[in-house]
N, C-alpha and C positions, 0 to 999 in steps of 0.2 A: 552786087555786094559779094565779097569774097566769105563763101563759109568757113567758121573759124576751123569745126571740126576737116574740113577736108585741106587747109592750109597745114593744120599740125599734121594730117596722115604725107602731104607732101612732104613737109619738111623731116618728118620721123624715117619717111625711103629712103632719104639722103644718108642719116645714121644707121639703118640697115645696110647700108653694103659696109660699112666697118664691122657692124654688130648686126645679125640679121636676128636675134632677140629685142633689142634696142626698143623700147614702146615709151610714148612723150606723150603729155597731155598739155593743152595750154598754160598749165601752171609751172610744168617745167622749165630749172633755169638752165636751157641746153647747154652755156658756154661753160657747166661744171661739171658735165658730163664727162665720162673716160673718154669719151669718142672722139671729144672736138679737139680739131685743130686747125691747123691755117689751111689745109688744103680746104676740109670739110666747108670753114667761111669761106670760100671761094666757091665752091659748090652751092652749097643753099643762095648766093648771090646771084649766081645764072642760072640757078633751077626759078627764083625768082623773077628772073629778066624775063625767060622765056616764057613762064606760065601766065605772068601777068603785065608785065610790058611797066614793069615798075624798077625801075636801076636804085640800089641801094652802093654804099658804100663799105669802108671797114668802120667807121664813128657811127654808123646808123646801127648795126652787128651794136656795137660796144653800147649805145645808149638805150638798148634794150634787154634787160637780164630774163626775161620770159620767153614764150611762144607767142603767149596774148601781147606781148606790147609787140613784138615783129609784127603781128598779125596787124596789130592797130596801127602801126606805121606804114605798112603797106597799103591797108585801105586807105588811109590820110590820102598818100602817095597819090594813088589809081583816079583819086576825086579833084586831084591839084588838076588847075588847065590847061 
């Protein structure tokens, strides 16, 4: 089981090297953040690939407005067969 808190401290690194104040809690809706952009969704997508062997897309990004629903999408994901 992926822990939530350590999914969001991943996902918050990512927005660190734009913002190295940058701090997200599950509740955050990261895509309204100053930080985000296209590069950045391409980042948290292979930061995700790699950490958990779960491939997302841009409509996965889009149909999730939180940390918690990414989080929950990627566990969904990791438990598909």
């Amino acid at each position: 089981m992926i822990n939530k808190d350590e999914f969001t401290r991943l996902i918050e690194a990512e927005f660190q090297v734009e913002n190295p104040k940058c701090q997200l809690t599950p509740s955050t809706k990261y895509k309204e953040t100053e930080e985000w952009s296209s590069m950045l969704a391409l980042l948290v997508i292979v930061q995700i690939t790699d950490t958990y062997n779960v491939v997302l897309d841009e409509q996965d990004l889009k149909n999730c407005p939180t940390i918690s629903d990414l989080h929950q999408l990627v566990v969904s994901k990791q438990n598909q067969p």
